[in-house]
N, CA and C of each residue as an Amber inpcrd file, in Angstrom:
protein
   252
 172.8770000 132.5830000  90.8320000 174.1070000 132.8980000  91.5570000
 174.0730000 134.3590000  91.9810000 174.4130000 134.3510000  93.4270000
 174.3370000 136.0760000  93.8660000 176.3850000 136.8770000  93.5430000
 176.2170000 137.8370000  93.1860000 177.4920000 138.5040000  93.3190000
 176.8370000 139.8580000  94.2270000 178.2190000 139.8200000  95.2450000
 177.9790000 140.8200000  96.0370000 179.4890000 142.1500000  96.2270000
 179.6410000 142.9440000  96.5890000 180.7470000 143.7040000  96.6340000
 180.6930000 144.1430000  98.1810000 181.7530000 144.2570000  98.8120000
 182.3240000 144.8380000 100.1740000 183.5610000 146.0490000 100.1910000
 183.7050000 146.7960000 100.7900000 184.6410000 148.3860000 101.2260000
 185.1440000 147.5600000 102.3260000 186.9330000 147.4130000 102.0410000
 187.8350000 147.4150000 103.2330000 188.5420000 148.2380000 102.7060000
 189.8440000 148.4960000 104.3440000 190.6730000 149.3600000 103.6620000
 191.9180000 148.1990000 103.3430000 192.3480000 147.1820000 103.7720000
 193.1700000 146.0930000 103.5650000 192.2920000 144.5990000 103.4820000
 193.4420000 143.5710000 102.5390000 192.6730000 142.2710000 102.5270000
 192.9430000 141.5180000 103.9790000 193.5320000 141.9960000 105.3070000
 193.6690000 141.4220000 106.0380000 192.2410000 141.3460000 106.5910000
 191.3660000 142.2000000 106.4950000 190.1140000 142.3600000 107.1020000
 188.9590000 141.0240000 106.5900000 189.6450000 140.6960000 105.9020000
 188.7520000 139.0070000 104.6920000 189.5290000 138.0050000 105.1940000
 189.5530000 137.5330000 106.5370000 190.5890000 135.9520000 106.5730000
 189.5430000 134.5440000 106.3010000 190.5070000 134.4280000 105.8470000
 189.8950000 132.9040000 105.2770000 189.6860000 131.5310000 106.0120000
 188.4900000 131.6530000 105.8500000 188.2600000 130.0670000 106.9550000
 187.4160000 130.6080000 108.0280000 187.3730000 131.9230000 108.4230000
 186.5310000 132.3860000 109.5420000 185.6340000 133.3100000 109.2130000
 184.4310000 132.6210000 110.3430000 183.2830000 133.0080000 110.0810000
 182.8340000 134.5720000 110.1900000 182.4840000 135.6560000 109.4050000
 182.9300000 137.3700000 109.2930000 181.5300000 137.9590000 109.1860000
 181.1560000 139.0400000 110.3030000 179.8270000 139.2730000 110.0350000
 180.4920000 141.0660000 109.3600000 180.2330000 141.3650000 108.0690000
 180.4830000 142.0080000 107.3740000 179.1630000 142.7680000 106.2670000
 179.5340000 144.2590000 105.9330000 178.7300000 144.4130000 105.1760000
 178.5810000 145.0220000 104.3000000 177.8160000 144.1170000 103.2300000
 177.9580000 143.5610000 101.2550000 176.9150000 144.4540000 101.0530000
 177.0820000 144.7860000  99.5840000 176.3290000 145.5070000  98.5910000
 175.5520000 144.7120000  97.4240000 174.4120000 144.1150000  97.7980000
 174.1260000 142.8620000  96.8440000 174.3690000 143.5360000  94.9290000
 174.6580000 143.0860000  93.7250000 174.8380000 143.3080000  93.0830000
 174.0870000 142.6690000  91.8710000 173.3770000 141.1630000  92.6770000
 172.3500000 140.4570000  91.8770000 171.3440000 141.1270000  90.8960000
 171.3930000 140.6760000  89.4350000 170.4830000 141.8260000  88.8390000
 168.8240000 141.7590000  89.5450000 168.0090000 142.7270000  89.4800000
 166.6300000 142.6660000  89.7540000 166.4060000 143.7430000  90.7260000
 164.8640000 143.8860000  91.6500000 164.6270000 144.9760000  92.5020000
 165.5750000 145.3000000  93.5310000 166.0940000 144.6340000  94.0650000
 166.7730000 144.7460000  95.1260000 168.5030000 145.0870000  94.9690000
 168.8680000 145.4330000  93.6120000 170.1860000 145.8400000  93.4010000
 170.6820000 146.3510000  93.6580000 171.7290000 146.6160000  94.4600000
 172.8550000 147.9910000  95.4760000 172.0440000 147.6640000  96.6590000
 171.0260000 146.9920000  96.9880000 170.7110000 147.2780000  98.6490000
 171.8890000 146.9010000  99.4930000 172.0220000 147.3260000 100.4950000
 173.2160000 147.1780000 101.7350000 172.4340000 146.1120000 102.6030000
 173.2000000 145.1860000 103.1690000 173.1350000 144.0840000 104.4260000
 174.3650000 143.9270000 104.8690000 173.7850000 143.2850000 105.9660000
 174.6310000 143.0760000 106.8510000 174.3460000 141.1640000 107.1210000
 175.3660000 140.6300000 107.1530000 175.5790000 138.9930000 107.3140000
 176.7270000 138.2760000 107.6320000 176.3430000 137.5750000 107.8310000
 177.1390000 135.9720000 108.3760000 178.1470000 135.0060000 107.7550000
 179.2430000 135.3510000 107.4280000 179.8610000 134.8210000 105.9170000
 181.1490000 133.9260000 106.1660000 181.7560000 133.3870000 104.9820000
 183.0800000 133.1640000 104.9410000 183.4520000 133.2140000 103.7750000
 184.6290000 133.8020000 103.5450000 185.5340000 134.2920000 102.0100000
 186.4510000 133.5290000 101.7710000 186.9670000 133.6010000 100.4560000
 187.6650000 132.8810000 100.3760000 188.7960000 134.0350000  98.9870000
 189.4970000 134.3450000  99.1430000 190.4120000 134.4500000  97.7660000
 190.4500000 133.2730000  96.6340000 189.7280000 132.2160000  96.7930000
 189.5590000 131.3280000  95.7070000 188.0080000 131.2800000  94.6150000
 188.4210000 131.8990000  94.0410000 187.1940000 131.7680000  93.4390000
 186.2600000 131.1170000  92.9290000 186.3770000 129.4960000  93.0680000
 185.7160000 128.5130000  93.1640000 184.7860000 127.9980000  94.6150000
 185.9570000 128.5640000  95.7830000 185.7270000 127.9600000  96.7010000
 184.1020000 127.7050000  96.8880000 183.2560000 128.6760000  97.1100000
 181.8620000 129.1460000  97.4460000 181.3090000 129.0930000  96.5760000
 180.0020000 129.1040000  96.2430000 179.0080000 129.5280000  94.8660000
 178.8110000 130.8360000  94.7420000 179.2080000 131.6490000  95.3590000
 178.5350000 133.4300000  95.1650000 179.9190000 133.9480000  95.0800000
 179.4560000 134.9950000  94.2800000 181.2130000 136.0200000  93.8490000
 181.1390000 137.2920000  94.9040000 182.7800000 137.4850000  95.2780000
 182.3830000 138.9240000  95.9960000 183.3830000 139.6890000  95.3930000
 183.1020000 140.4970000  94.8840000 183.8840000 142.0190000  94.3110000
 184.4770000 142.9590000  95.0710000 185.9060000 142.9450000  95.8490000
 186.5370000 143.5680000  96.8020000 186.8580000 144.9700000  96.3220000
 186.3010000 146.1650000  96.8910000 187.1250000 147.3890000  96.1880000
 187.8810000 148.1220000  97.7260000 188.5390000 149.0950000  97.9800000
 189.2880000 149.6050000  98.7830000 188.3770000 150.8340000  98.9070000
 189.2890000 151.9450000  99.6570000 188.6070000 153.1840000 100.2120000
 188.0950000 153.8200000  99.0370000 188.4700000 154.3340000  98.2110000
 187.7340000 155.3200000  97.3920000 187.2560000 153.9460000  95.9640000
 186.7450000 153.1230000  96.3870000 186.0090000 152.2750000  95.5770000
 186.7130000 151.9060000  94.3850000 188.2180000 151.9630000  94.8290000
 189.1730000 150.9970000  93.5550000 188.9640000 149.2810000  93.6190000
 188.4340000 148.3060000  92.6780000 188.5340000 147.0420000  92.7290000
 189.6320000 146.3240000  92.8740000 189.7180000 145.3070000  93.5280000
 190.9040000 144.5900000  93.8710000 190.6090000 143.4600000  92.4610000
 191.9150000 143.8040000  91.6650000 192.2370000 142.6660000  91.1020000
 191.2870000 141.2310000  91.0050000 191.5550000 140.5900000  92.0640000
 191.7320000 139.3540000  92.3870000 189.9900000 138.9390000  92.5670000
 189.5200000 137.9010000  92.1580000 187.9600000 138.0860000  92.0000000
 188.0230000 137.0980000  93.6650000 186.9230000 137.1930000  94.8660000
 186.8230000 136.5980000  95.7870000 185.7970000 135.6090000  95.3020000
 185.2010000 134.5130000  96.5230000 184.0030000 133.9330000  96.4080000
 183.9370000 134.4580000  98.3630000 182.1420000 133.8560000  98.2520000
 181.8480000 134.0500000  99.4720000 180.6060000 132.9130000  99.8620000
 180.0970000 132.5530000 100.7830000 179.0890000 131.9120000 101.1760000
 178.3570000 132.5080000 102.8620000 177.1340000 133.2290000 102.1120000
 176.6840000 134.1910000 103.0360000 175.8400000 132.7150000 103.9450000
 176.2400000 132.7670000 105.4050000 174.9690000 132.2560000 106.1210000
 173.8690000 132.6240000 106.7080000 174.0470000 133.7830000 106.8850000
 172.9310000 134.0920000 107.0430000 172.5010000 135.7870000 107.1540000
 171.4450000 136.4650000 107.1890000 171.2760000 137.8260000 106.9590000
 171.2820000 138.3090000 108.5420000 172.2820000 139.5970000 109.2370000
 171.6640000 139.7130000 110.0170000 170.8930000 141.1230000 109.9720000
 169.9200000 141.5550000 111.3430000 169.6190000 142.5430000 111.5360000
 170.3710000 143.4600000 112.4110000 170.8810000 144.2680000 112.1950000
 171.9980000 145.4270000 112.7940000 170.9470000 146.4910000 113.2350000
 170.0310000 146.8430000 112.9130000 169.0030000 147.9620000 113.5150000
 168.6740000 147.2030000 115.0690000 168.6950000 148.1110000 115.9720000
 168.2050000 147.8580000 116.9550000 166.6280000 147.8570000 116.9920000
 166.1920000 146.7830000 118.1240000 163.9590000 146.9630000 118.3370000
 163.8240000 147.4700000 118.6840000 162.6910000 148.3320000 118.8520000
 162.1640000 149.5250000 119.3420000 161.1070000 148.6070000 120.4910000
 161.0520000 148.7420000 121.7750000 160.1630000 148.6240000 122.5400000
 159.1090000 149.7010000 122.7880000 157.7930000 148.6640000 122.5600000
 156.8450000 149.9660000 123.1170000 156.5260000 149.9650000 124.8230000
């Protein structure tokens, strides 16, 4: 199971049911822990809803209460290609 964490400044920015390209702080233990992405998702304030947990904190990295779920679809790439 992945747990991931996201920075908003309100929960209006997490609506539920729609698809949110947003970007998580994976939290999964192993090499890749704290890396930043960017992906394809939908949240839920239910914490069953999804199989993966997301850990909501606000501007200066206070946690929200309320535990989320999420179901990432897919990873994107946000760096632009470099043409030669």
């Amino acid at each position: 199971m992945c747990k991931y964490d996201v920075y908003v400044t309100n929960l209006n920015q997490l609506p539920e049911g729609q698809e949110l390209q947003i970007q998580v702080r994976d939290l999964t233990p192993g090499t890749h822990k704290y890396s930043q992405k960017w992906v394809k998702c939908l949240v839920s304030p239910d914490a069953a809803a999804y199989p993966e947990k997301l850990m909501i904190r606000f501007g200066q990295g206070q946690p929200n209460d309320q535990p989320y779920s999420i179901k990432v679809i897919e990873e994107i790439n946000k760096i632009p290609l470099k043409f030669l």
